[in-house]
N, C-alpha and C positions, 0 to 999 in steps of 0.2 A: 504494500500500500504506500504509494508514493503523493496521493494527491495533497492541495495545498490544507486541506480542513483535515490531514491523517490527526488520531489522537480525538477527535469530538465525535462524543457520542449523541446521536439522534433519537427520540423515542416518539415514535411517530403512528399518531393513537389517530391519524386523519382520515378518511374516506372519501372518494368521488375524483376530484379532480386537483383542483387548485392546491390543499396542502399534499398528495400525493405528487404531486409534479413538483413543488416545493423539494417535498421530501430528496425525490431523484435526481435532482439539481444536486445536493449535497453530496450525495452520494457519490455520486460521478465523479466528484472533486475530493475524494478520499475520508467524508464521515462513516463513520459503524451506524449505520442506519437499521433501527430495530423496528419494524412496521407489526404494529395490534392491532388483529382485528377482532370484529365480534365475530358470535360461533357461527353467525349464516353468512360471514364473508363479505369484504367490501363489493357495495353492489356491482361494481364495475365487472366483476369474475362475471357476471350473468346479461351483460351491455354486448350480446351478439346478436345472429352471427356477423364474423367467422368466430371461431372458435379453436383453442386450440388443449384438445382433450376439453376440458369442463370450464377452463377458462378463456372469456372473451380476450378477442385483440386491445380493447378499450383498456381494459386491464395490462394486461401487455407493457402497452406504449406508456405507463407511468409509474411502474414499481422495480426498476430494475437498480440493481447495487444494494438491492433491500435484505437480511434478513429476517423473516417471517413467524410471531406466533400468534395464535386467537386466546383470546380472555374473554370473560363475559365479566366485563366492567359492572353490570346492574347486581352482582354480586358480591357483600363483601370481602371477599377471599380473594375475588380477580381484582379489587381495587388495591387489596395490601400487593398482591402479588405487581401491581403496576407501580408501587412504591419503593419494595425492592428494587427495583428496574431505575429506578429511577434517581436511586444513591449512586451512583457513579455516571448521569446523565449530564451533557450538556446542555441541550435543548430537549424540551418537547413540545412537541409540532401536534395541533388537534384543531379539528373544525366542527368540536359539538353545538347544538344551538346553546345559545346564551342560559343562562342557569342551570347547565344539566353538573357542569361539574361540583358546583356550589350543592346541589343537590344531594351528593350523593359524601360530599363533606370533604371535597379534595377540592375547590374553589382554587383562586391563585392569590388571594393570600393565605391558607394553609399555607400551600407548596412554598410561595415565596419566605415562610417562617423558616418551615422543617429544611430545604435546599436553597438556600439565600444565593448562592452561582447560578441558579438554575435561571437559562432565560426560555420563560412562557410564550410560544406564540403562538396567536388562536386568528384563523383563518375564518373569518364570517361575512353573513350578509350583508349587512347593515351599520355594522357596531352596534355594541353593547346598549348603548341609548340612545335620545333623541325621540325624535317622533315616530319612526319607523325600527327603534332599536329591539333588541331579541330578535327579530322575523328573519327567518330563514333568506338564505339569497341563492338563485341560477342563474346560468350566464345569461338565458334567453331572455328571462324577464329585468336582468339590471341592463343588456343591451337596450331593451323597451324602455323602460324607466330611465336610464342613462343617458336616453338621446343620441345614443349612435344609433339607433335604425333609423332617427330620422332622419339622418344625413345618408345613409345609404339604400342604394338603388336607383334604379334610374328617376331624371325629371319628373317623368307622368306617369311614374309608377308609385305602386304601395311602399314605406316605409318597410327595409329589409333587413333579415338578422343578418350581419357576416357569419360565411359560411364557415369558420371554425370557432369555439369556445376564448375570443378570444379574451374577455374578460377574467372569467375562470381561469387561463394561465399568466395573462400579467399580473393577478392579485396571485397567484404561484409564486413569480418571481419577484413582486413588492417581498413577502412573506422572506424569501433569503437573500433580499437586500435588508430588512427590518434583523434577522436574525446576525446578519454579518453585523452589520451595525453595533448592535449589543454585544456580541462577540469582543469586536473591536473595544469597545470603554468595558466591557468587563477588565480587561486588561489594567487600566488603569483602577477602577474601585472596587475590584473584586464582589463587583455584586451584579446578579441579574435580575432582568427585568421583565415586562409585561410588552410585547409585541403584536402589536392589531393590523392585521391587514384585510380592511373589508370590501367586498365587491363594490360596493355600490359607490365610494368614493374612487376605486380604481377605473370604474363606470364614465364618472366624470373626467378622469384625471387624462384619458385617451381622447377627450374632446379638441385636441387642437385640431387644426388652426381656427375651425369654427367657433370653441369658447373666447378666442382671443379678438377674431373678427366681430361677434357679437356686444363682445363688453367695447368695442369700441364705434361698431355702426349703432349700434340698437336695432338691427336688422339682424330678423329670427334664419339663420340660415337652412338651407335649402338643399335637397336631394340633386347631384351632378351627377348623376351616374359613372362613371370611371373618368370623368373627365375630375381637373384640379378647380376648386373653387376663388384661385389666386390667381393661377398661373396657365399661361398657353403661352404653348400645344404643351399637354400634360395630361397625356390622353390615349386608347386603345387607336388604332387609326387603323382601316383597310387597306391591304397588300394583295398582291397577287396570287397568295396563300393562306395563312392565317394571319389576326389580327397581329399588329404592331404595337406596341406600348411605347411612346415616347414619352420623357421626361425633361422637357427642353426650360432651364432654368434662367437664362437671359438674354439678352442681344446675341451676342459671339456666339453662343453655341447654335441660334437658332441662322444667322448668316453660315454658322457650319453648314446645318445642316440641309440649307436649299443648296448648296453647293455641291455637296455627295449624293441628293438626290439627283439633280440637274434642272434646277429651277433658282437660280442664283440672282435673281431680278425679282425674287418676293420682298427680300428686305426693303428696297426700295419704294415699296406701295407702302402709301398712308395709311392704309387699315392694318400695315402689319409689324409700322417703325419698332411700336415699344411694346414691350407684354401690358401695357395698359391698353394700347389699341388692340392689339391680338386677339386679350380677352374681350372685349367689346365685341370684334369680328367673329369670334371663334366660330360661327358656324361656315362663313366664308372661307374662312382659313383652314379650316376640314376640308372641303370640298378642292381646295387646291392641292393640299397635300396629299388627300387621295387619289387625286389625278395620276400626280407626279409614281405615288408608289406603287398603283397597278402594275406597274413594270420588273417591281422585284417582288425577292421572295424575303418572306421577315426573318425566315431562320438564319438565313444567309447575309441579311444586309444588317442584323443588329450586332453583328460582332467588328462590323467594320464601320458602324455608325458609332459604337462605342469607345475600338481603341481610336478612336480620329475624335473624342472628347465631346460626344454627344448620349448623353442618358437614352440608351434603349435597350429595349428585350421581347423578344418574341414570345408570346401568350403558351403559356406548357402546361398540359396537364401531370397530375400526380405522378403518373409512372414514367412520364418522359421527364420532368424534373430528378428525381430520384436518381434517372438514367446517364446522367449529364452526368462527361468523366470529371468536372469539377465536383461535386456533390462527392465523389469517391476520394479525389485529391484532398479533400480538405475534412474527411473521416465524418462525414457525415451521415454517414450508414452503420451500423456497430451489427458484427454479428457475434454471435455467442450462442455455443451450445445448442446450434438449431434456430436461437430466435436473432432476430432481425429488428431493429428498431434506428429512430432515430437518433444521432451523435448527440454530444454536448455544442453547443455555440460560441461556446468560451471556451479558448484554447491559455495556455499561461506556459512559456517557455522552459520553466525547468517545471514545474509540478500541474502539468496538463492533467485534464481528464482519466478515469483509469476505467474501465467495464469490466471488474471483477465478477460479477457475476448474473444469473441473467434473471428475469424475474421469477421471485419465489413462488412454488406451490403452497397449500392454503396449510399452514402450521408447520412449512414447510421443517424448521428449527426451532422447536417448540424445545427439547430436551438438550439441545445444546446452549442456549438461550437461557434459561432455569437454570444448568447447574452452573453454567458462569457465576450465577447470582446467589448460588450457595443450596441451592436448593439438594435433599439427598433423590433418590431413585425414589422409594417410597414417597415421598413429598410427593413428585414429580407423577407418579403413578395415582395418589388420590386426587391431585388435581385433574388428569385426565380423566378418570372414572365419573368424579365429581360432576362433568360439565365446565367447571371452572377454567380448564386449558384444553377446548377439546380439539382432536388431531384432523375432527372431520365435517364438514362445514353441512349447520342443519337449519 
């Protein structure tokens, strides 16, 4: 274990999404990552198909570097046993609704008493309070309520989810920026702290440039479909193949680029001097540019529309993205052990990423786990019989 976090222990009591991706963040960057779950499994194992044996790919793609045991927390005996666990813990990482831990008498100020290092970080909806505090949060509904669907999709279309969770993993990676953090000033006061990362602020926090544009037009912004609501051409454009994505950021790049199109006398029209006229123009300025690019092919002309310092990329699906020898070049495929997933994105020159191992089966380390923590066979044995650590997900 070489990663930069070797030496911190995770005890990662989360489900679903955001703090399990949290979790595998850490991991990847060399935490002992301890993942509880309850006896019928984080839901994800059952988020198919595909499937692979009994567990979904959803699952898959956000538990990997994890060792694996179930407790049934609504137990006293699974909660001591989660306290044991928790004497030589750095972090614990959990995304219960608000009061459940207080409930059950391990709140975060117990924990904060009994493990004063320990930094809490709890992954939720809403926060804690407020008007909307305790209520559960998903990505699809803090998309809705967060006002990114209503910037997305096209003009004279309906308000759209983006099509991946994208709230649910940047409150993931708020969660191990807030964790680093504490980490970081632990160092200096030797004490930990309380870590909140909740969707619904991370909801808002993804609002640029329309919160910025807003608090300064008072104009409620508006659905642009893949086009930029700042900037043209910043936009999917028609080719002679598949679409083209241009990202054209000012004057120069855009006199680039009528140039290596062959349309080098657009700069010079009034409707197209400055990205103020542009955008004014933009439907004009589409229909030129589509002109001009009938003639190539996008896959072929954005690699030389690129290295020649013009923002572009040819529109790729999943598997041809994946397929792309950069994607391999820059390890962004991880296999192990049969499974396949995606890389870390942070790379760090001496203590990079490491993929020890692939993701766990359901208690996968249930008795390696235990007697780390002292527990004898017999112990280990009535907690199994018990229900308290069971091996088999019900």
């Amino acid at each position: 274990m070489t990663g930069a976090l070797h030496g911190i222990r995770v005890i990662d009591v989360s489900r679903i999404l955001g703090g399990p991706y949290a979790g595998q963040v850490l991991g990847d960057h060399g935490a002992d990552v301890i993942k509880i779950e309850p006896p019928a499994g984080d839901d994800t194992r059952t988020w198919g198909p595909p499937f692979q044996g009994d567990t979904a790919s959803y699952f898959l793609g956000l538990n990997r570097n994890k060792r694996a045991i179930a407790l049934d927390l609504r137990k006293p005996e699974g909660r001591e046993v989660l306290l044991r666990l928790l004497e030589d813990a750095d972090v614990l990482l959990e995304n219960y609704k608000t009061g459940t831990l207080e409930a059950w008498g391990i709140g975060h100020d117990v924990l904060a008493e009994r493990f004063p290092r320990l930094i809490h970080c709890c992954v939720t909806g809403f926060g804690a309070d407020g008007p909307f505090g305790g209520l559960p949060g998903y990505d699809a509904i803090l998309q809705a309520m967060g006002g990114v669907m209503s910037v997305n999709g096209e003009a004279d279309g309906e308000p759209t989810r983006v099509g991946l969770p994208v709230v649910d993993m940047v409150t993931g990676l708020n969660a191990v920026i807030g964790i680093m953090m504490a980490l970081h000033e632990r160092n200096h006061s030797g004490k930990g702290q309380y870590v909140e990362a909740a969707l619904f602020d991370t909801s808002l926090s993804l609002l640029h440039p329309h919160a910025a544009n807003y608090f300064l037009s008072g104009k409620v912004p508006q659905r642009s479909g893949n086009s930029h609501p700042n900037i043209a051409p910043y936009s999917t454009y028609a080719t002679g193949t598949r679409p083209l994505y241009l990202a054209v950021g000012n004057d120069g790049q855009f006199r680039k680029l009528c140039q290596l199109i062959g349309v080098p006398g657009l700069p010079g029209d009034a409707r197209f001097a400055t990205n103020a006229d542009r955008l004014i123009n933009r439907d004009a300025l589409r229909h030129e540019l589509e002109a001009a690019l009938a003639g190539f092919k996008a896959e072929e002309l954005a690699p030389h529309l690129i290295a020649s310092g013009v923002p572009a990329g040819p529109v790729l699906d999943v598997a041809e993205a994946l397929a792309l020898p950069h994607t391999e070049h820059r390890g962004m495929v991880v296999r192990k052990d049969g499974y396949r997933g995606l890389g870390a994105p942070v790379k760090l020159t001496r203590t990079g990423p490491d993929y020890r191992a692939a993701p766990p089966e359901f208690a996968q380390h249930s008795d390696e786990i235990l007697r780390e923590h002292g527990f004898s066979d017999q112990q280990i044995t009535e907690l199994r019989d018990s229900g308290v650590a069971p091996t088999r997900r019900r």
